[in-house]
Each structure stands twice: as C-alpha cells, then as structure tokens.
DRENGU-278770 format. One record per residue (C-alpha): x, y, z; residue in one letter; residue number from 1. Coordinates in steps of 0.001 Angstrom, whole numbers, plus 500000, padded with zeros to 6 digits. Each point is the difference from the previous one (the first is absolute). Example, Ala and Ser with C-alpha at 12.3 -4.5 7.8 and 13.67 -1.06 7.14 Angstrom:
# residues 2
<pt px="512300" py="495500" pz="507800" res="A" n="1"/>
<pt px="501370" py="503440" pz="499340" res="S" n="2"/>
//
This chain:
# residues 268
<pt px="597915" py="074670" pz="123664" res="X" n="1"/>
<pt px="499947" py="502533" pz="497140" res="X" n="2"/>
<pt px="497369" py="499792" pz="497390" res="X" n="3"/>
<pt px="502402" py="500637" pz="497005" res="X" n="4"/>
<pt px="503616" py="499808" pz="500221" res="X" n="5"/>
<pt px="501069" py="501536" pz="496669" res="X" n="6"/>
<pt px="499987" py="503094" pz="502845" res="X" n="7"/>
<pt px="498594" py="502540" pz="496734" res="X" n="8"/>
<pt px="497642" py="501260" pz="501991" res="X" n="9"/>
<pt px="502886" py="502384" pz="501670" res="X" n="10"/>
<pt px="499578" py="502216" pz="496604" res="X" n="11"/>
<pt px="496605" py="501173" pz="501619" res="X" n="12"/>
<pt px="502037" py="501712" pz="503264" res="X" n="13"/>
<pt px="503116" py="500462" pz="497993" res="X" n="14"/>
<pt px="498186" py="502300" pz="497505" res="X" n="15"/>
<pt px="498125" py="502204" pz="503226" res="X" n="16"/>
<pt px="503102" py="500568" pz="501564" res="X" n="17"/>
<pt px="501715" py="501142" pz="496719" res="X" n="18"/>
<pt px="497425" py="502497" pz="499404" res="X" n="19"/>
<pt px="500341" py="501126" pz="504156" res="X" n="20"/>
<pt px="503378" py="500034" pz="499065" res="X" n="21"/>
<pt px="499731" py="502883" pz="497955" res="X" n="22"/>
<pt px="497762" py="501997" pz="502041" res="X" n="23"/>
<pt px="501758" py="499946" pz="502869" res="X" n="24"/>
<pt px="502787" py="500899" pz="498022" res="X" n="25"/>
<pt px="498469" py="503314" pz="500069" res="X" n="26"/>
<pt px="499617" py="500045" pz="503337" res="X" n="27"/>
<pt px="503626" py="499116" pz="500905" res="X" n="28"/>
<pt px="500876" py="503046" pz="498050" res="X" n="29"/>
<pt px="498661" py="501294" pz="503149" res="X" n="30"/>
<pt px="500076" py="498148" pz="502928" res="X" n="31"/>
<pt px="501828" py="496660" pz="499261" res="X" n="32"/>
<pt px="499745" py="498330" pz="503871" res="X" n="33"/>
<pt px="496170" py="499856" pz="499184" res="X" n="34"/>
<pt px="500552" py="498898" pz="496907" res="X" n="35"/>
<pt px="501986" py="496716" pz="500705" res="X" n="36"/>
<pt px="497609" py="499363" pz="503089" res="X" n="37"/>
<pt px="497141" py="500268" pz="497584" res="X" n="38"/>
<pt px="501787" py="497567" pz="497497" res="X" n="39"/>
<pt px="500366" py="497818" pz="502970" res="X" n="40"/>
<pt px="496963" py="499652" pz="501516" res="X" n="41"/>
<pt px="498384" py="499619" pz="496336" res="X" n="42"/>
<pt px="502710" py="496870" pz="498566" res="X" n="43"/>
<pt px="499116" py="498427" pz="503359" res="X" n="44"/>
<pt px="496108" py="500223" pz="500159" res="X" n="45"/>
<pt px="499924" py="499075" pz="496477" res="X" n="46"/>
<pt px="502334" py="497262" pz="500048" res="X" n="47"/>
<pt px="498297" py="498651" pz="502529" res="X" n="48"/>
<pt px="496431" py="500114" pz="498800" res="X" n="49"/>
<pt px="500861" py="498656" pz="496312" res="X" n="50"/>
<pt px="501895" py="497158" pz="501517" res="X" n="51"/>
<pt px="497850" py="499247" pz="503079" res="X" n="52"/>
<pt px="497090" py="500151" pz="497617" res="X" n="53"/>
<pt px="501423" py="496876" pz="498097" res="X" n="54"/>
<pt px="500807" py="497621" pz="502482" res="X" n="55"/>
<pt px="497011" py="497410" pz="501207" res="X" n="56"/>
<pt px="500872" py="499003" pz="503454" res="X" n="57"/>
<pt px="498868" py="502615" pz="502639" res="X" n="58"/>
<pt px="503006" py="498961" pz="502519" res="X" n="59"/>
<pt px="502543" py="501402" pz="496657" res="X" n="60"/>
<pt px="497838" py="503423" pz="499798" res="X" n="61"/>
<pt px="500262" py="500553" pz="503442" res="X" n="62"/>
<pt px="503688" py="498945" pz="500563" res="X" n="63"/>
<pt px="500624" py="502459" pz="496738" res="X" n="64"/>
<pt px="497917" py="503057" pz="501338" res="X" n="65"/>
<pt px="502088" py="499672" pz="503333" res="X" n="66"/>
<pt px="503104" py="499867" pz="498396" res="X" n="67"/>
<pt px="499107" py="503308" pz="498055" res="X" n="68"/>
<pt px="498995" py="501510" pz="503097" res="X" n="69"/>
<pt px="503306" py="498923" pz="501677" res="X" n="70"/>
<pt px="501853" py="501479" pz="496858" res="X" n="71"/>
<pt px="498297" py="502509" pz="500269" res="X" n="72"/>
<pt px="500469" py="500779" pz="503749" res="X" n="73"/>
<pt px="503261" py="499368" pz="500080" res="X" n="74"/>
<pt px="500474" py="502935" pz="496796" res="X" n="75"/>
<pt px="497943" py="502942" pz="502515" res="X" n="76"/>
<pt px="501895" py="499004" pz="503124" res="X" n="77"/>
<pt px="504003" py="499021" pz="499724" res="X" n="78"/>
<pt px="500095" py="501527" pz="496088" res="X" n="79"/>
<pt px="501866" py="503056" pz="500750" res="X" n="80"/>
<pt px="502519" py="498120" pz="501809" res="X" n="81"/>
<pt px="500201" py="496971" pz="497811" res="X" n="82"/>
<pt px="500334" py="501994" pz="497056" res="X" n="83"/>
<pt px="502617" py="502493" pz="501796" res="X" n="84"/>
<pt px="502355" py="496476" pz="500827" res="X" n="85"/>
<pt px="499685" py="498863" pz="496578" res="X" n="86"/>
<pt px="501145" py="503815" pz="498390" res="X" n="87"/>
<pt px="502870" py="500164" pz="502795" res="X" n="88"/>
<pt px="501118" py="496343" pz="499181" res="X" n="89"/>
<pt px="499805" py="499445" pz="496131" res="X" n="90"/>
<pt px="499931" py="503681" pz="498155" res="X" n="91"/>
<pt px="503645" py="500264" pz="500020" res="X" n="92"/>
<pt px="500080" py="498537" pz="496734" res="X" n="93"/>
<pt px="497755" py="500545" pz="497303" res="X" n="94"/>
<pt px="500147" py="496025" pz="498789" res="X" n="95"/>
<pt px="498630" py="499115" pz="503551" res="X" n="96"/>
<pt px="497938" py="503379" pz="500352" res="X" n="97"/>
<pt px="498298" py="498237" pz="496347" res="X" n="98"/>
<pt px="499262" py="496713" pz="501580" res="X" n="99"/>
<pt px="497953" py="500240" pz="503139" res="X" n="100"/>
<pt px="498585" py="503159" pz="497995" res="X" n="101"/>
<pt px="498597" py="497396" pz="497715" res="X" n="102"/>
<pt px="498754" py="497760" pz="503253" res="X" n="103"/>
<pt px="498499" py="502657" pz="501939" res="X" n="104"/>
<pt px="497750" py="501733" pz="496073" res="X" n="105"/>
<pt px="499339" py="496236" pz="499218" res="X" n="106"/>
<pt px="497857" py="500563" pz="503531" res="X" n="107"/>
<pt px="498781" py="503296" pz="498777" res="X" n="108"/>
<pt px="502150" py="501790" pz="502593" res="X" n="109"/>
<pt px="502193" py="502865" pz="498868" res="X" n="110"/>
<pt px="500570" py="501589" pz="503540" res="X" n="111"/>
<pt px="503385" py="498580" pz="499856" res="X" n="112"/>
<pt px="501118" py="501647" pz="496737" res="X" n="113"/>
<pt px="498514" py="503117" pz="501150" res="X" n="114"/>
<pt px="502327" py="500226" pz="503095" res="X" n="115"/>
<pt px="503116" py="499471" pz="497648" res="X" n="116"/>
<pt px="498758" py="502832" pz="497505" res="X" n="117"/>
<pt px="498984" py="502589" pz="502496" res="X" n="118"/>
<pt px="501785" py="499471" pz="502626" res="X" n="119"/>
<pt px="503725" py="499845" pz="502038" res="X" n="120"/>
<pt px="499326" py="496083" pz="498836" res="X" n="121"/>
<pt px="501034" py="500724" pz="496788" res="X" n="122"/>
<pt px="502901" py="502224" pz="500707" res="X" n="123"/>
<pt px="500970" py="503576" pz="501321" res="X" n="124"/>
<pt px="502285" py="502251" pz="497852" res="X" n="125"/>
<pt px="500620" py="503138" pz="500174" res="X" n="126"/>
<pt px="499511" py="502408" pz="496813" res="X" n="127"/>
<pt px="500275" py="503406" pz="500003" res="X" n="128"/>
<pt px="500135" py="500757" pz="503655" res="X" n="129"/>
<pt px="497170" py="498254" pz="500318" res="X" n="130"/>
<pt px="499160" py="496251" pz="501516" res="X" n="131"/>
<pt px="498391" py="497919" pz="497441" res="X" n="132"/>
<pt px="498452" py="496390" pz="501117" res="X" n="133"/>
<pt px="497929" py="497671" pz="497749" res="X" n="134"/>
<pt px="501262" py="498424" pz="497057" res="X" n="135"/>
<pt px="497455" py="501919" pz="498082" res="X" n="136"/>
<pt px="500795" py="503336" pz="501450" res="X" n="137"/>
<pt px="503587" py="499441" pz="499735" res="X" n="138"/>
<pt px="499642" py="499295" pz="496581" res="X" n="139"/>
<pt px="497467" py="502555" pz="499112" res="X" n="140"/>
<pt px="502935" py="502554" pz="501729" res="X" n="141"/>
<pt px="502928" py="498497" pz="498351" res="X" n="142"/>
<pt px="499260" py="497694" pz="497003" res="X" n="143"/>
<pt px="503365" py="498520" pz="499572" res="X" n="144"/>
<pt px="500186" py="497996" pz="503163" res="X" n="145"/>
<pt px="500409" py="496588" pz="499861" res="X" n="146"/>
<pt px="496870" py="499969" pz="501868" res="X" n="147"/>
<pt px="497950" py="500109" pz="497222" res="X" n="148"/>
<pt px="500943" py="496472" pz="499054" res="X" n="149"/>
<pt px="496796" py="498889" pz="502658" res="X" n="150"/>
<pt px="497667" py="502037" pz="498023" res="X" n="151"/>
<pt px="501478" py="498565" pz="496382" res="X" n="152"/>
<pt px="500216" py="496416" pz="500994" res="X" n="153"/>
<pt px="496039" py="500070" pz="501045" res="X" n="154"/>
<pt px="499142" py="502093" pz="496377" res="X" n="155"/>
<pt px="501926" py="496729" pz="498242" res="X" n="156"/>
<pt px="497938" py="497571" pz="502254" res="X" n="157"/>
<pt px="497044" py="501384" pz="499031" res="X" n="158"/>
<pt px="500531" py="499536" pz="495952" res="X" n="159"/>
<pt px="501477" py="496765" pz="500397" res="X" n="160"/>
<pt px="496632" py="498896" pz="502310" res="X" n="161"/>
<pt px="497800" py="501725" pz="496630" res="X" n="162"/>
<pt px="501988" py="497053" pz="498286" res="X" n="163"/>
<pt px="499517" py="497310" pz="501734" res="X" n="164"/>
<pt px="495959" py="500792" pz="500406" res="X" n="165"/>
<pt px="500140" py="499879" pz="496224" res="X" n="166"/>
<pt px="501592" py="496931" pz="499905" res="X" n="167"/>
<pt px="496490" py="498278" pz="500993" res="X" n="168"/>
<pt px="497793" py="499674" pz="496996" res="X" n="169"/>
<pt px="496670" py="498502" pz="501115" res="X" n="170"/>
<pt px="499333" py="503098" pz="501606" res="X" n="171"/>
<pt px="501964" py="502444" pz="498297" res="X" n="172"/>
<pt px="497456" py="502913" pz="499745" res="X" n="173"/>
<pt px="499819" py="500027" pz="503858" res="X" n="174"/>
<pt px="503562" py="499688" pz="500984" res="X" n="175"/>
<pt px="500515" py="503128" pz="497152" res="X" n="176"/>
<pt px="497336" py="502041" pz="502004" res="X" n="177"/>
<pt px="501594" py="498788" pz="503273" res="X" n="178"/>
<pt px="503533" py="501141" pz="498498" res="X" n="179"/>
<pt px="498961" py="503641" pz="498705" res="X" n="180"/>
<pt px="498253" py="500480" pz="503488" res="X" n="181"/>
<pt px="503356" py="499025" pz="501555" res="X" n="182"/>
<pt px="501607" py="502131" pz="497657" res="X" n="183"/>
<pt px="497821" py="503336" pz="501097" res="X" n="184"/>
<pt px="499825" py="499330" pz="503525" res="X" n="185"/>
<pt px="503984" py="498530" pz="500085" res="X" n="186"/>
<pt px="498432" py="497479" pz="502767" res="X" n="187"/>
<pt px="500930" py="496128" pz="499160" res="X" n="188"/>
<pt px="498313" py="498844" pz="502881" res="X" n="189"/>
<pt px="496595" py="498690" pz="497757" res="X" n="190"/>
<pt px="502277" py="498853" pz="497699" res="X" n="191"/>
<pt px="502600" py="497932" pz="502601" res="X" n="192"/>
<pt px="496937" py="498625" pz="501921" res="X" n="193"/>
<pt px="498173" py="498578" pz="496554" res="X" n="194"/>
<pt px="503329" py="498510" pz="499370" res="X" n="195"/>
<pt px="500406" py="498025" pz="503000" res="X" n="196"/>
<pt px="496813" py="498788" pz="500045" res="X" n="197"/>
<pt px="499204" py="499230" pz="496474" res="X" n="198"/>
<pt px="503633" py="498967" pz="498950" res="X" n="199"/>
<pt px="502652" py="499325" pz="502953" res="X" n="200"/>
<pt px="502541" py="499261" pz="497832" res="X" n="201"/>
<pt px="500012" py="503405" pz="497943" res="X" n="202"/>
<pt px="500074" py="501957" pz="502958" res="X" n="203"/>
<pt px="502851" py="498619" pz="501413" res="X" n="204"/>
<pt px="501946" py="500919" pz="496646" res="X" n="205"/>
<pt px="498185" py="503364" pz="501225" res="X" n="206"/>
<pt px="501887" py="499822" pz="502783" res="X" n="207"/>
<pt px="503440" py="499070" pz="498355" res="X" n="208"/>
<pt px="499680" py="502813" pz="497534" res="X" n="209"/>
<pt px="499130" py="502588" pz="502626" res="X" n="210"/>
<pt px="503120" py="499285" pz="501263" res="X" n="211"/>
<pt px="501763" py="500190" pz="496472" res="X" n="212"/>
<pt px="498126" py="503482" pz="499471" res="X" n="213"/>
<pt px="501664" py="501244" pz="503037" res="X" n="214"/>
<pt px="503418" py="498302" pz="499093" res="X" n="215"/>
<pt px="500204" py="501633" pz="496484" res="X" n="216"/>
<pt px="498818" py="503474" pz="501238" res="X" n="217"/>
<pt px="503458" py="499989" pz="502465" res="X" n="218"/>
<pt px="502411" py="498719" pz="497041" res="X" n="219"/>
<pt px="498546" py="502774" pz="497654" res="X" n="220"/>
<pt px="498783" py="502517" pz="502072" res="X" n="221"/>
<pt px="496343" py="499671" pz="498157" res="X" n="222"/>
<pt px="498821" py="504021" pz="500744" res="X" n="223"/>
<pt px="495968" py="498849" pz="500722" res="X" n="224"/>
<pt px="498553" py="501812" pz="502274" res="X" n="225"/>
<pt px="496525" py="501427" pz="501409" res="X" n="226"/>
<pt px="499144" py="501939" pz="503182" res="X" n="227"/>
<pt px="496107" py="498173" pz="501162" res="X" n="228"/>
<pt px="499897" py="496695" pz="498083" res="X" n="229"/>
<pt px="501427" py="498607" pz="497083" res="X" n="230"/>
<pt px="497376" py="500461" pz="497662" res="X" n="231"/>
<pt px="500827" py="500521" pz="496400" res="X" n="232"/>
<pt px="499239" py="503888" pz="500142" res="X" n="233"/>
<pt px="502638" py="500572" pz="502740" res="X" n="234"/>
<pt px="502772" py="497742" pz="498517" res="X" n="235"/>
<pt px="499826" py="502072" pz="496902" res="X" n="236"/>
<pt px="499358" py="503543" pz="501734" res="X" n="237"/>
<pt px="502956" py="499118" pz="502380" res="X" n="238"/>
<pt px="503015" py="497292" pz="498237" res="X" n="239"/>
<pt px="502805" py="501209" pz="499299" res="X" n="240"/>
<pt px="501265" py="498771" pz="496095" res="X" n="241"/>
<pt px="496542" py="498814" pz="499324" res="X" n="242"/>
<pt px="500701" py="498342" pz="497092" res="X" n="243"/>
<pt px="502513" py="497900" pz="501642" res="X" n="244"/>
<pt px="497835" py="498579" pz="502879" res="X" n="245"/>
<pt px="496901" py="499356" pz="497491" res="X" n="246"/>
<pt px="502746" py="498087" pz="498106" res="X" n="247"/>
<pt px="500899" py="497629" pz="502839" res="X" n="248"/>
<pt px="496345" py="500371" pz="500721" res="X" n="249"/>
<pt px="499267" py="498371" pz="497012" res="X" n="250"/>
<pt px="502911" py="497106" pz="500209" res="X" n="251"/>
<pt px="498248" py="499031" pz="502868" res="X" n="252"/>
<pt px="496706" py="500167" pz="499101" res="X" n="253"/>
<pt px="501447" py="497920" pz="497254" res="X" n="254"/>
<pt px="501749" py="497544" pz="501809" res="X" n="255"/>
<pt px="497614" py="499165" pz="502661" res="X" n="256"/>
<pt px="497203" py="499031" pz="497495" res="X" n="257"/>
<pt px="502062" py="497745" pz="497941" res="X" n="258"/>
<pt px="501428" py="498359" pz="503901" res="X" n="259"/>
<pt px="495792" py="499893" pz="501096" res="X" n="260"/>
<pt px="499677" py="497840" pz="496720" res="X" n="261"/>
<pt px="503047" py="497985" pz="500533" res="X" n="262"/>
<pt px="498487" py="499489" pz="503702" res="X" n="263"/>
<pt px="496799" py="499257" pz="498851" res="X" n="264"/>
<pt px="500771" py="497319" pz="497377" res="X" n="265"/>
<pt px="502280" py="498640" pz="502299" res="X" n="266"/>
<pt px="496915" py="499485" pz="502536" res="X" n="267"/>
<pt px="498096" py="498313" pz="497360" res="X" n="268"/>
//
C-alpha cells in the first residue's frame, strides 16, 4: 500500500516541524496554550499529508484522513478533560509523570505537561506566605524542592535522545540538524515521532531511557531545571550545579548512542 517502505521520507515532515519547533518556542515564551495547539494542529496535518501522499489505494487515504480528523476531533473536544484525568491519575510520581509525558509529545501534544508545570497538577506549596502551584513555579520560588526532579529528568531525556539520533549514520547530517533544533527548542516531539516511524526499535529504548532519566534524577537529585521549555539556553540560565547535570548529561548522551548501535546491529 505504501510506495517505499524504508519510511525515509518522514525526514521531509520531521525537519518542518523541527524548525516550527523553534519558532513557536518563541511564542510559548508568551502564550504557551496557543503554542501546543499550534504544534498540534501542524504534526497532525503534516503527518497526514506526507503519509497519505504515499499510499496508492484511495480506500487507505481516505480511511487515514478520517482517522486524523477523528484524532483530531477528539484533541478540540474531550482534551481538557482527558488531559486533566491523566495529570490527576499519573503525576504523583515523576517516573510515571515521564512516561505518558513521552506518549502524549510522541503525538505532538504537550497540554498534559503543561497542566503539571503550571498548575495545582503539579503540586501546591506554600512559600513565603504565599501559595505556589506548578512544578515550574514551585521550583522557580524554591529551587531545592524535590520537585525539580520532573524538570531534570526531561533535561537528561533530551541529551540521551541527541544520542541515540546520532547513533544512525546513513543520515547523520539530518538527525544532527534534527538534534540541535531539539536542543534550542527543548521539544523531542520531531525527534520521538522520526523514531517511531523510521526505527521502532530505537524508540522504544527511547522510551526505557526516559524512564531511566527520570529514575537517576530522584537517586541524585540531578538540579536541571528551566521555567518555558527545556531548551539548552534555559537549562544553563536556570540548573542548579551546572556542571554536574551536563556531566550526567553527557553519560547519557554517551550511553544511549553506544545502546542505539548495540540495537541496531542487533536488528541486522
């Protein structure tokens, strides 16, 4: 049904919604519910079109443009109360706060993280009189919380994803650009969706080191941190014992390219 199967055709949509990525960085500076509805509605239409575009048989196009509009549909109408179950039911801890984060940013959504940053999701304290809610703002107020250990363990995830996108050789110069774009905008979504397309089996060991990222930032209270999005600029403007987190940074950079090879010579 698909006119090539090697599935490299994904760089084409993979590479526009890196570069979006970064610009509406900028604009969730200011206004980050338009933002991640703008991300949306962009991963979806172009999803769609690049992959409706190569299959042949006119029943598959139309069966995949419904399903996009159902996706779609479903996102606008129940979203705020989908996403407000899933914060309420697994943000209590920051392993299982990592993992459906990872689900919902592999479908370019991000409303669900955004809840458990800004909002009473995430946690209320109160510091200095005053009530603090957000993981971010609670952080930003009192950087010593062990809150800040769901900020760190997605900072990790994001070098140890620059790793495993290096891994891939054949098309090394565009993963890099991919990765540095990720790195700016601190949004793995491009990234996570090339993966699972192009190479199932590497983003599943995405998956399973997400989940060690947020592990290791609870046993050694990693200080990352970053108020908007993870980009590099904010990690370094905001961690606490920089040196430190670029350091474990690194180790997992490190450790999830030499795991992408082991995966991918193991697939061979």
């Amino acid at each position: 049904m698909i006119k090539k199967y090697d599935m490299t055709f994904m760089y084409i949509p993979v590479l526009i919604l890196s570069i979006l990525s970064v610009i509406l960085y900028i604009v969730r500076l200011f206004h980050a519910a338009a933002a991640n509805v703008l991300f949306f509605t962009c991963t979806t239409a172009l999803l769609c079109f690049f992959i409706v575009s190569r299959v042949n048989a006119k029943a598959w196009k139309a069966v995949l443009i419904l399903l996009a509009i159902f996706f779609s549909a479903v996102y606008f109408i129940l979203g705020d109360s989908l996403f407000s179950f899933a914060a309420e039911k697994f943000a209590s801890a920051c392993a299982s706060f990592g993992f459906f984060d990872f689900l919902f940013n592999t479908a370019g959504i991000f409303d669900f993280e955004t809840l458990v940053y800004q909002t009473s999701y995430g946690g209320a304290r109160l510091i200095g009189n005053e009530l603090v809610c957000g993981v971010v703002n609670i952080v930003k107020a009192d950087p010593q919380t062990d809150l800040i250990r769901y900020l760190s363990g997605r900072c990790i995830f994001l070098f140890a994803l620059l790793g495993i996108l290096l891994s891939e050789k054949k098309n090394f110069k565009a993963n890099l650009l991919i990765g540095a774009l990720m790195l700016i905008s601190g949004n793995p979504a491009p990234a996570l969706i090339l993966l699972l397309f192009t190479s199932p089996p590497l983003y599943f060991l995405a998956l399973l080191i997400n989940f060690c990222a947020f592990i290791v930032s609870v046993l050694f209270e990693i200080k990352g941190a970053f108020v908007v999005s993870p980009s590099v600029f904010e990690i370094v403007y905001h961690s606490q014992n920089l040196v430190n987190f670029l350091a474990v940074g690194a180790v997992f950079c490190a450790v999830s390219y030499f795991a992408a090879r082991i995966v991918k010579e193991r697939k061979k």
